[in-house]
N, C-alpha and C positions, 0 to 999 in steps of 0.2 A: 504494500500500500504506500502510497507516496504522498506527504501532503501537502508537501510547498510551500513550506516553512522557509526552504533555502529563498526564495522571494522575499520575506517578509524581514528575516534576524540579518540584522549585518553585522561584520564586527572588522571596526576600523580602531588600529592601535594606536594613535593618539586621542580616542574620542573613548573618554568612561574607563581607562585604564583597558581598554580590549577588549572589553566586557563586550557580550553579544545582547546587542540594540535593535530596537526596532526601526527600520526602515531610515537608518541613517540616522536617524532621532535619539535624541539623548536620554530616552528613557531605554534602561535596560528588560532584559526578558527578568533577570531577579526582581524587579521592581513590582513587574506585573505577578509573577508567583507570589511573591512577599505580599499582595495588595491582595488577593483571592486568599492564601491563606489566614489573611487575618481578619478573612469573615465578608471583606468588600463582595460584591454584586458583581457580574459584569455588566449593567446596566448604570450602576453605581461609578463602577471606574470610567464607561463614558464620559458618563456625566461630568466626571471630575477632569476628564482630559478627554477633549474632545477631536484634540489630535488623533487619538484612536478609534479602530474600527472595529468590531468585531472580529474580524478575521485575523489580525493584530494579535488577541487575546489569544483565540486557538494556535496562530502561529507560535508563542512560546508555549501553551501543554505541548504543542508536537513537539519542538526543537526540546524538553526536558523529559517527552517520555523518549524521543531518540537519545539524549543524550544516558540515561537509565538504560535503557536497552544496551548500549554499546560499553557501560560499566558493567554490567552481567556478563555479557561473551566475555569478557575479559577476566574475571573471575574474581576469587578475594583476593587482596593484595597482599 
């Protein structure tokens, strides 16, 4: 399944310490996990940034359940 997250997360190393960002934007994908797990909506984070779009939001679950996935193949450290 593929979902086209590689579109959405960039990661440019002068911008957020290299952190992977949305769409060149200076809000990071931790920013957005950090913002859902502490209870935010994603109707809620709209709202609050309206630079984003939904597809935005899904693009970082995808890009942190690939990057999970790609910790598991690789196994305990």
């Amino acid at each position: 399944m593929t979902s086209g997250y590689q579109e959405r997360i960039t990661i440019e190393p002068g911008k957020r310490g290299g952190r992977p960002c949305i769409r060149g934007m200076r809000i990071t994908v931790y920013d957005v996990l950090d913002w859902l797990a502490a209870g935010m909506s994603e109707a809620e984070i709209l709202s609050e940034y309206p630079e984003l779009v939904a597809e935005d939001i899904r693009a970082c679950l995808a890009f942190a359940a690939d990057r999970e996935h790609q910790i598991s193949i690789l196994g305990p450290a």
